[in-house]
C-alpha positions as CSV (number, residue, x, y, z in Angstrom):
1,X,104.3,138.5,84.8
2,X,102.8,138.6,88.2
3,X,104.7,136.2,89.6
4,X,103.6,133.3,86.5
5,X,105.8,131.3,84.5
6,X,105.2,130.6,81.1
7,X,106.0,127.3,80.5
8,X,108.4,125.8,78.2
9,X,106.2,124.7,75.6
10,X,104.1,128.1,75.8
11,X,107.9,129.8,75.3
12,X,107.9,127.7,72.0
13,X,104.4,128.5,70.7
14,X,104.9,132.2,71.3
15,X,108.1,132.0,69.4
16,X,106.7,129.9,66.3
17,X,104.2,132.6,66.7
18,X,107.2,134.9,65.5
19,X,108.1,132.6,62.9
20,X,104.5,132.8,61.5
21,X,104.6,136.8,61.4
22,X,108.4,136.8,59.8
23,X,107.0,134.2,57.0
24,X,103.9,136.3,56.2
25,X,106.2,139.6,56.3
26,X,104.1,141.0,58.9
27,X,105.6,143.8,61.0
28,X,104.0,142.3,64.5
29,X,102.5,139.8,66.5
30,X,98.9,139.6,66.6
31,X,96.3,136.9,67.8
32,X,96.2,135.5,64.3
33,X,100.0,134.1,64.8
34,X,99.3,132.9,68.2
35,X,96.9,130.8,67.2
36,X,98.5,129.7,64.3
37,X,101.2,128.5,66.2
38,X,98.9,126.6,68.9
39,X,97.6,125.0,65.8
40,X,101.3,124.0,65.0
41,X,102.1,122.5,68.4
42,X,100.1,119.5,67.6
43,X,101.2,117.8,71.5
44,X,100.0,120.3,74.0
45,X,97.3,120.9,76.3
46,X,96.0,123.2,74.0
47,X,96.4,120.6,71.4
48,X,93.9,117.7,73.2
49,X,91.3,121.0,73.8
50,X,91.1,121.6,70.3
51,X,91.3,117.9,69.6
52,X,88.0,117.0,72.1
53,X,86.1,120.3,70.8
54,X,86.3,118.4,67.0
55,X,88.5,121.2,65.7
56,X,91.3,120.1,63.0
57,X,94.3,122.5,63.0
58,X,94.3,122.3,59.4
59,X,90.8,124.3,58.8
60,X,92.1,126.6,61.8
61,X,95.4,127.4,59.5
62,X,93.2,127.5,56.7
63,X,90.8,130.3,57.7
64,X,93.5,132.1,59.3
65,X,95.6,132.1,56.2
66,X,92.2,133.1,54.3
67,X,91.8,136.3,55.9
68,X,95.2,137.7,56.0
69,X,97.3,139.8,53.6
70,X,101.0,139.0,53.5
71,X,102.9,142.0,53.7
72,X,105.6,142.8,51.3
73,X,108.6,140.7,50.8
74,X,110.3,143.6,50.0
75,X,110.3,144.9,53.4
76,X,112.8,143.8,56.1
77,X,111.5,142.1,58.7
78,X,113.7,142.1,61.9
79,X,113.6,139.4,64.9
80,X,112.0,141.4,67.5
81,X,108.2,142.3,66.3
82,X,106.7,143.5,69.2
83,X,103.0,142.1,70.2
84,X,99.7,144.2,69.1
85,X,97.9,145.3,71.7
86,X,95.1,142.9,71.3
87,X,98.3,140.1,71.7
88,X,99.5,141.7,74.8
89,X,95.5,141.4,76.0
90,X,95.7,137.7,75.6
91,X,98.9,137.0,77.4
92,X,96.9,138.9,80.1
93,X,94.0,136.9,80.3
94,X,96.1,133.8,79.9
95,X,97.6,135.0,82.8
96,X,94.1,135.7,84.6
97,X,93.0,132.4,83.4
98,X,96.3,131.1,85.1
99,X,95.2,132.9,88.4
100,X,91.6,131.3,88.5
101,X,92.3,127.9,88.3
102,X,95.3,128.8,91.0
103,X,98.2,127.6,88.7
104,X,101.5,128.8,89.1
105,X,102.0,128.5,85.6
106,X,100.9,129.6,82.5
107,X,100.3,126.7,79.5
108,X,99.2,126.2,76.1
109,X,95.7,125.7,77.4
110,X,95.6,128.9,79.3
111,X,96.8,130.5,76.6
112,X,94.1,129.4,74.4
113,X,91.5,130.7,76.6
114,X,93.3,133.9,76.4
115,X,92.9,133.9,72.7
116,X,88.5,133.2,73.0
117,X,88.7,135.6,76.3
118,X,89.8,138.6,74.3
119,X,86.7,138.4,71.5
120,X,87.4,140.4,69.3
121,X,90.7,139.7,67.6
122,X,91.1,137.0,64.3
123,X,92.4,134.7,66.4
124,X,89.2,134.5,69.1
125,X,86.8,134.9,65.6
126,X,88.8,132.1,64.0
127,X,87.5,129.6,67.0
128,X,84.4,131.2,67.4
129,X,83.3,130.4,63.9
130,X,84.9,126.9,64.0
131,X,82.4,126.0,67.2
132,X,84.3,127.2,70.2
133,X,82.9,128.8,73.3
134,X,85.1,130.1,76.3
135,X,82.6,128.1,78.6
136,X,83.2,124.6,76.7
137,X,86.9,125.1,76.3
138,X,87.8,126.3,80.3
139,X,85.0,123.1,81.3
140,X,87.1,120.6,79.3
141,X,89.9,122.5,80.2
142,X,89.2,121.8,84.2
143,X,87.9,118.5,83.4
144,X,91.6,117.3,81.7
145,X,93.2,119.1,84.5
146,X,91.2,118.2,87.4
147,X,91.4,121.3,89.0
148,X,87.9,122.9,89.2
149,X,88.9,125.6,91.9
150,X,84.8,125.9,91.9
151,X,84.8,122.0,92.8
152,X,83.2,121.8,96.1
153,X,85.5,120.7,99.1
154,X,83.4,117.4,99.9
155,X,84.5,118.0,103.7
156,X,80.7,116.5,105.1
157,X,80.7,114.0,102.0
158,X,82.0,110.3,102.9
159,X,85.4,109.2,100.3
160,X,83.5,106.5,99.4
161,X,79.8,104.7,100.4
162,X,81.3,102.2,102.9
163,X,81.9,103.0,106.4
164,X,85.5,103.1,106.2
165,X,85.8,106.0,104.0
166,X,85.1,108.8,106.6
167,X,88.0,107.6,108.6
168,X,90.0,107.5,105.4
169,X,89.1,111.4,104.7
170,X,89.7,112.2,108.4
171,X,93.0,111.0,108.2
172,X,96.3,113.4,107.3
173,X,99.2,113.3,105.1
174,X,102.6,113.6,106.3
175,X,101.8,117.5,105.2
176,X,99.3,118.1,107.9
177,X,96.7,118.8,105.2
178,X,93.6,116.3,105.7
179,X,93.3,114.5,102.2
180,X,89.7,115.4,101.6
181,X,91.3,118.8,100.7
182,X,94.4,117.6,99.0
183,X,92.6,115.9,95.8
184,X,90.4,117.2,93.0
185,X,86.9,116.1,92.9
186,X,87.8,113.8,90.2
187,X,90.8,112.1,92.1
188,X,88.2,111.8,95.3
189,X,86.1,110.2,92.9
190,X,88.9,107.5,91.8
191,X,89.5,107.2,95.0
192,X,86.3,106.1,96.3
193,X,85.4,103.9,93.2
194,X,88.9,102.2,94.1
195,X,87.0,101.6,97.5
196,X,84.2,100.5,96.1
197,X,86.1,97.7,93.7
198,X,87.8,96.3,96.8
199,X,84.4,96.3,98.7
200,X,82.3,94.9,96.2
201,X,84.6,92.2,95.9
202,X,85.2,91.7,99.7
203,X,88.9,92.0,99.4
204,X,90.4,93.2,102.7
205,X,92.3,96.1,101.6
206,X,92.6,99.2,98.6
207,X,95.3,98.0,96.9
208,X,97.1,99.9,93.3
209,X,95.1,97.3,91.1
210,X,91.4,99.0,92.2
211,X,93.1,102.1,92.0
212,X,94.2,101.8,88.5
213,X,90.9,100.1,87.7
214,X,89.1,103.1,89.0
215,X,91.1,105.5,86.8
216,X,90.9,103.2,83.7
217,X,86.6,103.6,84.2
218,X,86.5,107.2,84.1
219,X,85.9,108.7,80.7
220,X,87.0,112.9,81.8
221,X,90.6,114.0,83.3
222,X,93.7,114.0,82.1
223,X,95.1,110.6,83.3
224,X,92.3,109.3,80.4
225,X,94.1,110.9,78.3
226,X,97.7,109.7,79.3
227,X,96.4,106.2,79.2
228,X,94.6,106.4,76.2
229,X,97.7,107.8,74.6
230,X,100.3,105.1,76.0
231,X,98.3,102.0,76.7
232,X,95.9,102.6,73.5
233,X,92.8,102.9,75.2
234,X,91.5,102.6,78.6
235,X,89.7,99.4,78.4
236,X,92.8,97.5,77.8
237,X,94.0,98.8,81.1
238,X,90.6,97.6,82.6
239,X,90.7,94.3,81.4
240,X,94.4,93.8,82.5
241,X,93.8,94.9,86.0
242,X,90.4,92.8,86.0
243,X,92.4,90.1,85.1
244,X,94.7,90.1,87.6
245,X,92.0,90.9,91.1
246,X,91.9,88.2,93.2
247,X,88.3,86.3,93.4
248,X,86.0,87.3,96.4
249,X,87.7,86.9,99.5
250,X,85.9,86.1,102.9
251,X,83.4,88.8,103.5
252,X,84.8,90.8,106.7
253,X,83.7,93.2,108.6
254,X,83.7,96.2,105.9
255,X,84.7,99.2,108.4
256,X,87.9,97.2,108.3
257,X,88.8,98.0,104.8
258,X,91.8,100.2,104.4
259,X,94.7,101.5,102.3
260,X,97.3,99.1,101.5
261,X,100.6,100.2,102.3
262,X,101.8,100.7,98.6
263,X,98.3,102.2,97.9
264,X,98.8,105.0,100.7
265,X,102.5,105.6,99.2
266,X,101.0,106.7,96.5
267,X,98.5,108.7,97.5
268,X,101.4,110.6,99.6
269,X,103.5,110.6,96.4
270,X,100.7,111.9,94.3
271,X,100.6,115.3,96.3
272,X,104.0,115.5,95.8
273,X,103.7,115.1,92.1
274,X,100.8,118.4,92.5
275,X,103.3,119.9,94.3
276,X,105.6,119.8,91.7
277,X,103.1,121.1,88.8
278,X,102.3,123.9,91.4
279,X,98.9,123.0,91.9
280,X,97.1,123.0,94.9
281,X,95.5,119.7,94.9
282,X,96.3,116.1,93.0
283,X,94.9,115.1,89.8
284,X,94.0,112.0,88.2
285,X,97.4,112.7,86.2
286,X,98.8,112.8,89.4
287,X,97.3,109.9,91.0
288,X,98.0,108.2,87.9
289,X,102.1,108.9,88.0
290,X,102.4,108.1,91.8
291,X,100.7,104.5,91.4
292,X,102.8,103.7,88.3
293,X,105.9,105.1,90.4
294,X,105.5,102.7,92.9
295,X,103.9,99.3,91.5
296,X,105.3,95.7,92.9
297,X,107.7,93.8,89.9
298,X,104.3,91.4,88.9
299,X,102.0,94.3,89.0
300,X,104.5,96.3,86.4
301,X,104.9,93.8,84.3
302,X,101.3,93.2,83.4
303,X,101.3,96.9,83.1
304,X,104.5,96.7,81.0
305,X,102.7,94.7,78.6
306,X,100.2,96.8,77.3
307,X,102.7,99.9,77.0
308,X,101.5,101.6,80.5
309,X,105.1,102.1,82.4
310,X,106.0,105.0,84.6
311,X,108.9,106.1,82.0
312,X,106.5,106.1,78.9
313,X,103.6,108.0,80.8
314,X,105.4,110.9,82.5
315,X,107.4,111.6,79.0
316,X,103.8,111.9,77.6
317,X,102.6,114.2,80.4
318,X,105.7,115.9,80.3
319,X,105.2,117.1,76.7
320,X,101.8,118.0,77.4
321,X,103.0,120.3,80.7
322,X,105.4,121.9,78.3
């Protein structure tokens, strides 16, 4: 497999994509099952692509279904069908897929992209017809992801527009890698509209409350999508941590403005959580885990409140990833 790892949740797919050919009495594995079981899964990656492109997994099953012939009931089917070779093409490109966006892993969404890669198959004709291009599905792929390996690397571009971002992306992680290369564009982008909260409202320091402001105001990446799916929506989230800012402090010099200490825990912890993922940069998802990993009792609670805890959040991601 070229050194990838399919992923637990891709394992299961592949196997209901089994299930689908034994139930139609089909002597193989073709695109068609694949993306009958992706429509299935209802929970992965795959799953929120479809869901943002406006395609319902019923009408997928349904034209599937439409264009296929059972095969004879008469016939045994054993438990090994092996893949057609238009199946084998799309674990391929899943893997390729995989490769570009410099995942270790292969997942339901790379998958998918496999499936509209490879063309000509029923299961690429299937999404074609229903409104899917390969362009729209790897863009909101990246975007849910955050990991545009095409993103530029920001290295002249200040973190934020206040003077004490520059310092900020100078600085280094305990890893030796400066953190202007150790976040996706989108994270950088929390990040400096995190800086931006604190320095509008003259506070003296970035602490997790601008932070999780800054990721409740974005609309694209995937921690929008955890805290839509755990809070409810991402304005809730907003107006707790609105709620609970200080007023305008003193206004201070604003090259002074810095990381608070929690603030710069997670941003260390947040590479960590890439780390783990095998990717080569933090997300928003993984901004979003390290900050809930490390909030202060009265800051947890508020979150607590509206569903958003560390627990429920990384069980969601976690089904996702599989």
């Amino acid at each position: 497999m070229n050194g990838y790892n399919f992923t637990e949740r891709v394992r299961k797919v592949l196997a209901v994509a089994r299930e689908e050919a034994t139930r139609l009495h089909h002597e193989y594995v073709g695109t068609e099952h694949i993306l009958l079981a992706i429509a299935r899964d209802g929970e992965g990656v795959a799953s929120a692509i479809l869901s943002n492109a406006g395609v319902d997994p019923d009408e997928i099953i349904a034209r599937v279904e439409g264009v296929l012939n059972p095969g004879s009931d008469a016939r045994f089917i054993g438990p090994d069908l092996p893949y057609t070779t238009r199946a084998k093409k799309v674990l391929e490109l899943a893997m390729s897929e995989a490769r570009l966006m410099h995942h270790s892993y292969v997942g339901t969404e790379h998958l998918l992209l496999g499936l509209l890669a490879e063309q000509k198959g029923i299961g690429a004709q299937v999404l074609t017809s229903l409104g899917m291009t390969m362009e729209a599905a790897r863009a909101d792929t990246l975007r849910l992801l955050g990991t545009d390996p095409k993103a530029p690397q920001m290295v002249d571009r200040p973190l934020t527009s206040h003077p004490a971002a520059p310092g900020y992306a100078r600085s280094r992680s305990p890893y030796g890698v400066a953190l202007v290369d150790d976040f996706t564009g989108r994270a950088r982008d929390v990040l400096r509209a995190a800086y931006d909260e604190a320095a509008t409202r003259d506070h003296g320091e970035v602490d997790l409350s601008h932070i999780l402001l800054a990721l409740a105001s974005r609309e694209d990446g995937m921690a929008a999508v955890l805290i839509d799916q755990v809070a409810g929506s991402k304005k809730v989230l907003a107006d707790a941590m609105i709620g609970r800012l200080p007023d305008k402090e003193q206004k201070g010099d604003p090259r002074a403005l810095h990381l608070s200490h929690d603030a710069q825990l997670a941003l260390d912890n947040a590479l960590l959580e890439a780390s783990k993922d095998g990717h080569r940069r933090a997300g928003t998802q993984h901004l979003l885990l390290a900050v809930l990993d490390v909030l202060p009792l009265a800051l947890a609670a508020a979150c607590a409140q509206i569903g958003l805890t560390a627990k429920a959040t990384r069980t969601i991601y976690e089904r996702m990833r599989e």
